[in-house]
Structure formats: structure tokens, C-alpha cells
C-alpha positions in Angstrom: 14.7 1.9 -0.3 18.0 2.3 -1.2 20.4 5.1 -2.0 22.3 3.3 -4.2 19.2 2.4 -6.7 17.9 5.6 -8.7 14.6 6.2 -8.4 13.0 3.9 -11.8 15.2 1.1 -10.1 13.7 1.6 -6.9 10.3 2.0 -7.8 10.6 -0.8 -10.2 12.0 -3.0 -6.9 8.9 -2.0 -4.9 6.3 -2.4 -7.5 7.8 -6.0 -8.2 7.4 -7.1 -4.1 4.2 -5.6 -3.7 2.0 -7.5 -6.3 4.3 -10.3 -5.1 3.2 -10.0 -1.6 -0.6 -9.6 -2.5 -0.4 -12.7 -4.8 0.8 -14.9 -1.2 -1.2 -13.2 0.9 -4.5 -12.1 -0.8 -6.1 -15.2 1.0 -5.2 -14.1 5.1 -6.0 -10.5 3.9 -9.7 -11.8 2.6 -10.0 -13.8 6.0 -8.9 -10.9 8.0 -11.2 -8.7 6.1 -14.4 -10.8 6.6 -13.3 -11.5 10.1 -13.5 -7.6 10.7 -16.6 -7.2 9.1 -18.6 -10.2 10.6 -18.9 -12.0 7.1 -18.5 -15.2 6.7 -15.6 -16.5 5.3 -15.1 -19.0 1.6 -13.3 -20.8 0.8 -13.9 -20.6 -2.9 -11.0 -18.8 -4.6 -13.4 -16.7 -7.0 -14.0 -15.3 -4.1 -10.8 -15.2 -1.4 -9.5 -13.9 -4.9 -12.0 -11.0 -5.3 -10.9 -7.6 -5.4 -7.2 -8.7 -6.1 -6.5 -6.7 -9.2 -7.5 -3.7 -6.7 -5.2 -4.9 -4.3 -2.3 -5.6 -6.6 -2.3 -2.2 -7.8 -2.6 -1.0 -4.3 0.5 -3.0 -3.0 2.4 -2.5 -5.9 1.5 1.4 -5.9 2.6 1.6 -1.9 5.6 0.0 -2.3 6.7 1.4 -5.4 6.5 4.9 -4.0 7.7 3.6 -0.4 10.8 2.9 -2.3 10.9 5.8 -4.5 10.1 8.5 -2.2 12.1 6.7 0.1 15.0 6.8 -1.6 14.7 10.2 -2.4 14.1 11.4 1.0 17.7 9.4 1.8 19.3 11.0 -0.8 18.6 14.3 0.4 19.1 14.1 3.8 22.6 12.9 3.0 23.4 15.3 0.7 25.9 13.8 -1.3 27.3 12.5 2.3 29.5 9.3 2.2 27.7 8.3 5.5 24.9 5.8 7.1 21.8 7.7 8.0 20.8 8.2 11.8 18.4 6.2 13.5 16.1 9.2 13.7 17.0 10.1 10.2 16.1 6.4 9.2 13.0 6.7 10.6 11.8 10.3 9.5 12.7 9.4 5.9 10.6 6.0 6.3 7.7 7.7 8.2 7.8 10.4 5.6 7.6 7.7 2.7 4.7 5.9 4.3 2.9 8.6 4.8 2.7 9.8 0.9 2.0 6.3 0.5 -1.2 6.3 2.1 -2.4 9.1 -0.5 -2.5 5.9 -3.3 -3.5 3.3 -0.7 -6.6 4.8 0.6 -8.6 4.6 -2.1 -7.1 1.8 -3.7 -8.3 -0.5 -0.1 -11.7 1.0 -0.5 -12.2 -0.3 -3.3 -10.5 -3.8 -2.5 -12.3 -4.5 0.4 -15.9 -3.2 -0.8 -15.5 -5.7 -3.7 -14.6 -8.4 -1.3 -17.5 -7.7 0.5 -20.5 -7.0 -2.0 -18.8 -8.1 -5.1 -19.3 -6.7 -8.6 -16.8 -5.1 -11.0 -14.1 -2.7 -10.0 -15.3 0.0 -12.9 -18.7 -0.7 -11.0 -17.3 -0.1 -7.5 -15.4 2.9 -8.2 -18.5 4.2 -9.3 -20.3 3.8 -6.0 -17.5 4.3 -3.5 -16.1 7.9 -5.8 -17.5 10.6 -3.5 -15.3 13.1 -2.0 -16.8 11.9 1.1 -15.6 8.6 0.9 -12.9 8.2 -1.0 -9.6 9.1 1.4 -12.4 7.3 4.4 -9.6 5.8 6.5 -7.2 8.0 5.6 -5.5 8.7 8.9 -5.7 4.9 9.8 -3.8 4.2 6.6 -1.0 7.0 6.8 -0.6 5.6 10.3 -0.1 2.0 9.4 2.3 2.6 5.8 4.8 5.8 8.0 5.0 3.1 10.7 5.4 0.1 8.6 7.5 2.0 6.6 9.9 3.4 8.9 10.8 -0.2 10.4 
């Protein structure tokens, strides 16, 4: 998040590390997943892999609007100010970005880790998991995690 990146250059910067991140890492966060759940883990890539499209456009989503929002919320706390931000401004603006964040991530893990654990399509998923009632389901978790994440 930068305030010298618009906010197209930022989101482009963010979307870029995300899927970047969930391309290393999909593996630990399939183990860690399973792990949670009490599944056992593969070692087959069709299936550590599963549900990474989902997550790619979750990361990439998050980050991108980490940086964008983030930036934004920099910009306009300095107000044209030639000036570093405050520790507490720092973190309110981060916090603030996480949290919006979390609007894009919740669903977007739903459906990530319910393909990881029952398989099947992502058009099929959505289907199943598309309820007001569970779509935003660990929501507060999730804002939690991305304003804290975020802010640091």
C-alpha cells in the first residue's frame, strides 16, 4: 500500500502477490486445512491443488483491495500532507483495509476449502454453499485475521 502508487498501480501490485503467494503456498494451506478438519492429508497434487483457482482469486481479490483501499485510506488521512503517517494512523488505515477485505475473502474461502474437502467443481460448489446463511459464515474470523494482518 503505497501513497505514491495510484490506485490501478496498487491494485495491480496486490493482485500480482496474491496469486503469487497462493501458487507457493496452496500446498501448507491444503495441509493446514485437512489438519483442521481431521482429513487426511495427499499427497497427490490433483488434490493439495484442489480449490486453487478459488483461492487465487481470493488472495489476489484480498490483496488487491488491501492495497487499493489501503492506499486510499493513506491518501486521505494525509491530505495532501508532505508527511509519514502515525503509528496509530498506520494501523487504522491497515485495519480499515483488512477489514473491507474480508467482505471478498469470506466467500471466496468457503468455497476453497469446501472443494478441498468434498471436491467437485467450483460452479457446483457455489451452488451448494450460496445461501445467505452461509455464505459471509466466518465472517468475523476473517475481518479479524485480514485488519490485523493488514495493519502489520
Amino acid at each position: 500500500m503505497s501513497t505514491k502508487l495510484n490506485e490501478t498501480q496498487n491494485a495491480t501490485v496486490g493482485m500480482m502477490v496474491g496469486v503469487i503467494e497462493v501458487l507457493c503456498l496452496q500446498p501448507f494451506n491444503y495441509a493446514k486445512n485437512m489438519t483442521q478438519q481431521g482429513q487426511p492429508i495427499s499427497l497427490d497434487p490433483r488434490k493439495m491443488y484442489r480449490g486453487v483457482g478459488a483461492n487465487c482469486v481470493n488472495m489476489g481479490s484480498c490483496t488487491m483491495i488491501q492495497f487499493s483501499v489501503g492506499g486510499t485510506f493513506k491518501k486521505a488521512v494525509l491530505a495532501g500532507e508532505n508527511r509519514q503517517l502515525k503509528m496509530h494512523e498506520e494501523m487504522g488505515t491497515g485495519i480499515g483495509a483488512g477489514v473491507i477485505s474480508a467482505l471478498a475473502a469470506t466467500p471466496l474461502e468457503l468455497i476453497m476449502i469446501q472443494q478441498q474437502r468434498k471436491g467437485g467443481g467450483t460452479l457446483g460448489t457455489i451452488k451448494n454453499i450460496a445461501t445467505p446463511d452461509n455464505i459471509m459464515r466466518g465472517f468475523t474470523g476473517a475481518a479479524v485475521r485480514e485488519g490485523l494482518w493488514t495493519c502489520g
